[in-house]
C-alpha positions as CSV (number, residue, x, y, z in Angstrom):
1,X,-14.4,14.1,-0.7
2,X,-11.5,16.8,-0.3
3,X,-10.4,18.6,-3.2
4,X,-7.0,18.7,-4.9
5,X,-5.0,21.9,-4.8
6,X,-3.1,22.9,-7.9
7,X,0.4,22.9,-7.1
8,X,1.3,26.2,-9.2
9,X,-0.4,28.2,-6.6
10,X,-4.3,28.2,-8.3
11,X,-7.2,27.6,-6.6
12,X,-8.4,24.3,-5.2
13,X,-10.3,22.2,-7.9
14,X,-12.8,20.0,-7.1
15,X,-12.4,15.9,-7.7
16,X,-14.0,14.3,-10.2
17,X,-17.1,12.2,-9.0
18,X,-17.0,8.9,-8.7
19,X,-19.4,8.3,-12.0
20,X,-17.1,10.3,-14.3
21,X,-13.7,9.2,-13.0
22,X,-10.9,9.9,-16.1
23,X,-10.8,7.3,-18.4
24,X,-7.8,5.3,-18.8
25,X,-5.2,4.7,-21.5
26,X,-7.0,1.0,-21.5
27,X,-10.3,2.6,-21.9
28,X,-9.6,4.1,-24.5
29,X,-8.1,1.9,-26.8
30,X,-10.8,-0.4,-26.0
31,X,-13.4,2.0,-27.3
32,X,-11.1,2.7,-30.0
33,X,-11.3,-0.8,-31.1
34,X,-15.0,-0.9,-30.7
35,X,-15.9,2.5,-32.4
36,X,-17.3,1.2,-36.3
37,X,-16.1,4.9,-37.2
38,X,-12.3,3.3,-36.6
39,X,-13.0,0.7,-39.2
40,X,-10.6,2.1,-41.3
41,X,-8.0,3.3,-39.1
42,X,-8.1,-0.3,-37.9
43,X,-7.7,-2.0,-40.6
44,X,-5.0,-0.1,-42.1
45,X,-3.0,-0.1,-38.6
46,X,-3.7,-4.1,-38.9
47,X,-1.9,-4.1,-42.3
48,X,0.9,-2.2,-40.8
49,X,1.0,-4.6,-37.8
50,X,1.3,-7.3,-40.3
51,X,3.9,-5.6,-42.6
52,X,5.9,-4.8,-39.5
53,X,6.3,-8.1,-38.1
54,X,7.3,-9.6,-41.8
55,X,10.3,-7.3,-41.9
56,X,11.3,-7.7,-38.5
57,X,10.4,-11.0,-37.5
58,X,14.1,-11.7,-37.5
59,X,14.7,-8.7,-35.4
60,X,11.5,-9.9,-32.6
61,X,13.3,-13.3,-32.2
62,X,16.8,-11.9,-31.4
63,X,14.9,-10.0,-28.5
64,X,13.0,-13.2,-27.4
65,X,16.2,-14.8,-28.0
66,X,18.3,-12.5,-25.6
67,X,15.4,-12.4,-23.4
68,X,15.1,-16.0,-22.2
69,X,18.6,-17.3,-22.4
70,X,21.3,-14.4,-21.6
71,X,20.3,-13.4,-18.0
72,X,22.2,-10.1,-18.8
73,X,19.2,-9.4,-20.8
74,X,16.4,-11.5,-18.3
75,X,14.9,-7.8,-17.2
76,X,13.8,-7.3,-21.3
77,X,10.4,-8.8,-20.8
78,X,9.5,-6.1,-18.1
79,X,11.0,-2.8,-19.6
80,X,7.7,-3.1,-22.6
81,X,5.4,-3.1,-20.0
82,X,7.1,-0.3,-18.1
83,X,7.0,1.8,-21.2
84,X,3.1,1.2,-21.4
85,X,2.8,2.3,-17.9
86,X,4.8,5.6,-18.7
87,X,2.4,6.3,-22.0
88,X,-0.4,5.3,-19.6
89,X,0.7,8.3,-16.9
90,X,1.3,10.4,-20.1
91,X,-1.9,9.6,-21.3
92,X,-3.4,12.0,-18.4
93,X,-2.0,14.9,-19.4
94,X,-5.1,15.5,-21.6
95,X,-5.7,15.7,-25.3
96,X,-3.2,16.1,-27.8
97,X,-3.3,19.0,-31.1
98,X,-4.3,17.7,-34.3
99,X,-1.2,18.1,-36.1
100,X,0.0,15.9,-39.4
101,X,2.5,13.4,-38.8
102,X,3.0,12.3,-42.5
103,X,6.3,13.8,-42.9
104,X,7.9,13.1,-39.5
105,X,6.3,9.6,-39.4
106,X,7.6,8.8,-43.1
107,X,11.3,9.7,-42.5
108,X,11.5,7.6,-39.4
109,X,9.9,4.6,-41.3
110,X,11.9,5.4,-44.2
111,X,15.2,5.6,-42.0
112,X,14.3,2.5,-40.2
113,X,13.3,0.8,-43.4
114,X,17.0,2.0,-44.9
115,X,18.8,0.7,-41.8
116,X,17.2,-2.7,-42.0
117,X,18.3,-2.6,-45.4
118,X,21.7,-2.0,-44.6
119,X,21.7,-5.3,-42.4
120,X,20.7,-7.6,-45.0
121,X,24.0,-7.4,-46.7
122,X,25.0,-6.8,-43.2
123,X,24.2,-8.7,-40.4
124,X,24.4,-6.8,-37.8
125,X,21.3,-7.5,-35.2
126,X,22.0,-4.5,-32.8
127,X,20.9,-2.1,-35.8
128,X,18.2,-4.1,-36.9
129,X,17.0,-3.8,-33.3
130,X,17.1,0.0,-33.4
131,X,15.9,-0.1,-36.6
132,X,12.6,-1.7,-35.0
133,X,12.8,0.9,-32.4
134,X,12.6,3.7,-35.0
135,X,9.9,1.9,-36.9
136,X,7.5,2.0,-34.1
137,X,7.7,5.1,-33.2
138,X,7.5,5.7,-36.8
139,X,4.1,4.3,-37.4
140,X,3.0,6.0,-34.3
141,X,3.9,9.3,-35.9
142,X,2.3,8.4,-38.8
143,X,-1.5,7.5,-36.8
144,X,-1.3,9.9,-34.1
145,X,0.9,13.4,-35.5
146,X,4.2,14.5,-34.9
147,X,2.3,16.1,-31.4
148,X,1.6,12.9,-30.4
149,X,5.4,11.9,-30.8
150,X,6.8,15.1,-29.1
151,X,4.0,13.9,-25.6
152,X,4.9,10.5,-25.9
153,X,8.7,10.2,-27.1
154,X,9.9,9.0,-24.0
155,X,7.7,5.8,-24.1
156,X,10.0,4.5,-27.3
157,X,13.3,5.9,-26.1
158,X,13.0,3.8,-22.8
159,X,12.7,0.5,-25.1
160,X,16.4,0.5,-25.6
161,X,16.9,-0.9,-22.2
162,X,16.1,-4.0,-24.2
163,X,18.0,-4.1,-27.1
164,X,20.7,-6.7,-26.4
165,X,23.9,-4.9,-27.2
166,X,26.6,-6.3,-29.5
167,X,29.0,-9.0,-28.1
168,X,32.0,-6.9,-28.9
169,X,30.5,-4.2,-27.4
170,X,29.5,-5.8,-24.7
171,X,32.7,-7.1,-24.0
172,X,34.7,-4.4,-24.1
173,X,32.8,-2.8,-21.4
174,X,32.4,-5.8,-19.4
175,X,35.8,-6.7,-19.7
176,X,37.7,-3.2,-17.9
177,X,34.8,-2.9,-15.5
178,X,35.7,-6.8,-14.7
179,X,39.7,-5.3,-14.0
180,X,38.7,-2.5,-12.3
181,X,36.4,-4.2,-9.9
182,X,39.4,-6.4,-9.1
183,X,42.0,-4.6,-8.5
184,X,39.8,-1.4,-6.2
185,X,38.4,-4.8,-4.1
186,X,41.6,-5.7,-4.0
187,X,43.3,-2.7,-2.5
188,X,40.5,-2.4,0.0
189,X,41.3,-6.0,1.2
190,X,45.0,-5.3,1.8
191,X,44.1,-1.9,3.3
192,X,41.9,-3.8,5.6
193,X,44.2,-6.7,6.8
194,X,43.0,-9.2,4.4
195,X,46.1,-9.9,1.7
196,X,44.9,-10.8,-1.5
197,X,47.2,-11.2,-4.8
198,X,45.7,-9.8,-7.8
199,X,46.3,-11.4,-11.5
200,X,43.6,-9.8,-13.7
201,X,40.3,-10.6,-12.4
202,X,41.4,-13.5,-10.3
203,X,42.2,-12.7,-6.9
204,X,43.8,-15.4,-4.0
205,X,43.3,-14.9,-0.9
206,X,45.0,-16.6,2.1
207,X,45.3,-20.3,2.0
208,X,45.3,-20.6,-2.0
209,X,41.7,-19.5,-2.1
210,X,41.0,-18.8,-5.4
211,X,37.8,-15.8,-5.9
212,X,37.3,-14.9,-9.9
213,X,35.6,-12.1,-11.1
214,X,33.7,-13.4,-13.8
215,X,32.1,-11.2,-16.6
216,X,28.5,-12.0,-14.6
217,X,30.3,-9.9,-12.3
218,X,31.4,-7.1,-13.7
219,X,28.8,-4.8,-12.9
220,X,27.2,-4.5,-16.1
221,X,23.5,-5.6,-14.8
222,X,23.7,-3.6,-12.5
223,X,25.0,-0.7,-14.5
224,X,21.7,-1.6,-16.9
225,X,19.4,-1.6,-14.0
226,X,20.4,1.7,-12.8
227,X,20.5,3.6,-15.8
228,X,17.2,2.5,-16.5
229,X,15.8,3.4,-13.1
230,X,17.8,7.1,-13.3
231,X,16.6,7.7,-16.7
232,X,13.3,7.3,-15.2
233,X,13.2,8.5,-12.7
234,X,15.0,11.8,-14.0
235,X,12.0,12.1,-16.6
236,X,9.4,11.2,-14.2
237,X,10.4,14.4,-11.8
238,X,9.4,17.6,-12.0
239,X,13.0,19.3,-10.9
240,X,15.8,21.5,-13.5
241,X,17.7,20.1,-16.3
242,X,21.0,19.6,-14.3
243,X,19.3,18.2,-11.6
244,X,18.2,15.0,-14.0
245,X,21.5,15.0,-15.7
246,X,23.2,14.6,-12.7
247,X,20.9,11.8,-12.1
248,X,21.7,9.7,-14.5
249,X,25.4,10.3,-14.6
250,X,25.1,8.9,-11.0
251,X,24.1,5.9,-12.1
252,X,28.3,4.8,-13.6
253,X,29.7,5.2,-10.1
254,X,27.0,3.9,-8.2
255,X,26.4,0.8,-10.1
256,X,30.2,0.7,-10.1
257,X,30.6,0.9,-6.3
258,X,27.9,-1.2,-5.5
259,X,30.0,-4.2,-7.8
260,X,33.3,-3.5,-6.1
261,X,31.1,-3.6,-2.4
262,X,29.7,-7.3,-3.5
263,X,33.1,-8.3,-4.5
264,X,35.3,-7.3,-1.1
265,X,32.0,-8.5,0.8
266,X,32.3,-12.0,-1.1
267,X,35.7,-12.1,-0.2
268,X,35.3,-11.2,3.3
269,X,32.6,-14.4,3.2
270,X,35.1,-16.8,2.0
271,X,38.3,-15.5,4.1
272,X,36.1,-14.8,7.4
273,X,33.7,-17.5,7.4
274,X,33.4,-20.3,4.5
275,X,33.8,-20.5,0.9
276,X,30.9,-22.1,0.2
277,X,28.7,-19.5,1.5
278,X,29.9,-17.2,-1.4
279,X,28.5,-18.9,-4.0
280,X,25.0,-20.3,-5.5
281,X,22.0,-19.0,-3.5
282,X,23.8,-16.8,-1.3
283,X,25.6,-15.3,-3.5
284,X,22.8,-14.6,-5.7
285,X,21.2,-13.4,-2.2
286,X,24.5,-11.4,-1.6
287,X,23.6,-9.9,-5.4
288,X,19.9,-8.4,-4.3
289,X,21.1,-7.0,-1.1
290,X,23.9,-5.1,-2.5
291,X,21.3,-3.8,-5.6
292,X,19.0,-2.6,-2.5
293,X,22.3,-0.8,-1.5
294,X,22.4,1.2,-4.7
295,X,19.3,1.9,-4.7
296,X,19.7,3.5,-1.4
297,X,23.0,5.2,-2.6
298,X,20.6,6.6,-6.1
299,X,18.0,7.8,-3.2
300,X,20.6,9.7,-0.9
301,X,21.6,11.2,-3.8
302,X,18.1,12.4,-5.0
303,X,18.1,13.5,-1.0
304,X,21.3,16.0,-1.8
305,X,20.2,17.5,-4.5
306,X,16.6,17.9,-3.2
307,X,18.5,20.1,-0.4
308,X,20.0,22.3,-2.9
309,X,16.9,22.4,-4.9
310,X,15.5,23.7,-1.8
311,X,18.1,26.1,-1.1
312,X,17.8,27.3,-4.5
313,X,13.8,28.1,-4.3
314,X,14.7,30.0,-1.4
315,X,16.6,32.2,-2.8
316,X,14.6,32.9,-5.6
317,X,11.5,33.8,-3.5
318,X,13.3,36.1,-1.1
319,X,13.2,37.3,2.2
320,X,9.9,39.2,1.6
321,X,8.0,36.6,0.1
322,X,5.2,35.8,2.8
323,X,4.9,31.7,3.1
324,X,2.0,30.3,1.3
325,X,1.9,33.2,-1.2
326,X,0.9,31.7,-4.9
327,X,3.0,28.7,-4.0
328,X,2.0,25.3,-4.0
329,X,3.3,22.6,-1.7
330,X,6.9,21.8,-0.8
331,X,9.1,20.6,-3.9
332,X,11.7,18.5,-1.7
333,X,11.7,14.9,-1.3
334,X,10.2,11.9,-3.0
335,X,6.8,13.9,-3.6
336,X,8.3,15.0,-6.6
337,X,7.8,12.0,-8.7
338,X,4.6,13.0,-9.6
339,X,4.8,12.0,-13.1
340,X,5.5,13.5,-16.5
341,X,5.9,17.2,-16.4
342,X,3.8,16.7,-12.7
343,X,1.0,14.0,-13.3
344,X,-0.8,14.4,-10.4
345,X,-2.0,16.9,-8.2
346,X,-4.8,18.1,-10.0
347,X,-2.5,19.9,-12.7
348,X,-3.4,17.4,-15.6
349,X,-6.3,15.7,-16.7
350,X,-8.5,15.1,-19.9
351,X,-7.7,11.9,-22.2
352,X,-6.0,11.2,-25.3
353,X,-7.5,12.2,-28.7
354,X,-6.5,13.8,-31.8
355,X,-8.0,17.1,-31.1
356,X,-7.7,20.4,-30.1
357,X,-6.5,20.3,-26.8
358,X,-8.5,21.3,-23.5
359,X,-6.8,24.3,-21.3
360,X,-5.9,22.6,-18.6
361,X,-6.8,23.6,-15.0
């Protein structure tokens, strides 16, 4: 069994054996749930659970709601259990401090509790939804300390990937990204050779052939789906703070070229070949192949700034540094995406509980 090098330049440390493998986040809520000295604990988190879904039963629906009938929103049921597999990659990073979350935990319930009062009078579901947000991490504060909240923060910020935004809202972004789309697929047709007249977000082609960009269209899935992935991917990687900014701003003109690349592609379709093969399943098939193009596009830009990264640790070591000096293995590439603050490698390990926490290797 080979033994896992610590990627800050320390010596090799030694797997764990088979028999005492690290317990996971599942293991140790289940002997949470079975420990009598939790009795307490548990039913006091029960009367929570309770008290939380009274207030915001209204607020649970609207997500259910969005979930299973607006298919901008279909991807809701997944992002819960992606943020359960983040806080269970967090949950590796050992133990956390005792510290008191009464105070921190309070003003987030009482916020949250405040907003949802607000929407009463109000109704306004988009801040009841946050409101809910805020409330969990609220109690979570409360139970676990403000430490807790600080290790596992980004577990509840990646939930509002599922709040269904406004209709207003969600128009007036739909609605310009719908004209813009248009009229740059537009001006790529008639720079190609194919003349296309442009009125809004309808476009004719030749022979009366009428292609409309509806609202479906307008990028704003996609726009979702790669801010999410960006904004994970830019927390998951171990690289500088303008490395994961740039990230995620990538995501607007990616998602946004990727739209306008469907739309002159569709076009070509109907011009080229036939009409009908730009719409139903092929044009839902049309839909996944160009999201596997921006993903490719988010990756070749990962693939830049991992050469500049490089370039960067270069320079910083110097000519004199000797290779394989107190350094760990390469930092370009995918390889990076080893988890929160580096999850793997033998750099973390331990489990979460309220105590002092171990010194890690």
């Amino acid at each position: 069994m080979a033994a896992t090098h610590d990627e800050r330049g320390g010596a090799a440390t030694p797997p764990l054996p088979p028999d005492r493998a690290e317990p996971s986040l599942a293991d140790a809520a289940k002997a949470g749930l079975t420990d009598p000295a939790n009795a307490p604990l548990l039913i006091g988190g029960a009367v929570c659970l309770a008290l939380f879904g009274l207030l915001f039963h209204e607020n649970l629906w609207n997500f259910y709601y969005a979930w299973t009938t607006d298919d901008n929103y279909s991807h809701g049921f997944l992002v819960p259990l992606i943020s359960l597999y983040f806080a269970s990659q967090i949950f590796k990073r050992g133990p956390v401090a005792i510290e008191s979350g009464v105070a921190s935990g309070g003003f987030l319930l009482l916020l949250a509790l405040a907003v949802h009062l607000v929407t009463i009078p109000l109704p306004i579901p988009f801040l009841g939804n946050l409101a809910l947000l805020v409330a969990l991490a609220g109690g979570f504060t409360l139970m676990a300390g403000s430490a807790a909240l600080k290790r596992y923060w980004f577990v509840f910020f990646f939930l509002i990937f599922a709040v269904p935004l406004p209709v207003a809202l969600y128009a007036r972004i739909a609605s310009p990204l719908q004209l813009l789309a248009s009229q740059v697929a537009s001006a790529f047709m008639n720079a190609t050779g194919v003349p296309v007249l442009c009125e809004g977000n309808r476009m004719t082609l030749p022979g009366g052939v009428q292609m409309f960009v509806a609202e479906a269209c307008s990028g704003m899935r996609q726009l979702t789906g790669f801010l999410a992935l960006s904004a994970a991917v830019a927390y998951l990687c171990t690289r500088p703070a303008w490395y994961r900014v740039i990230l995620v701003a990538a995501a607007l003109p990616i998602a946004l070229f990727a739209n306008i690349a469907r739309i002159v592609i569709t076009g070509y379709i109907m011009h080229f070949v036939d009409p009908t093969y730009a719409s139903g399943a092929y044009h839902t098939l049309e839909g996944v192949l160009l999201m596997a193009f921006g993903l490719f596009l988010l990756n070749s830009v990962c693939m830049l700034m991992d050469l500049f990264c490089a370039t960067s640790e270069t320079a910083e070591a110097g000519p004199q540094a000797e290779p394989g000096a107190g350094a760990g293995p390469p930092r370009g590439g995918r390889p990076m995406l080893q988890g929160a603050d580096g999850w793997s490698g033998g750099r973390i390990g331990g489990n979460l509980s309220l105590s002092t926490p171990k010194e890690l290797p």
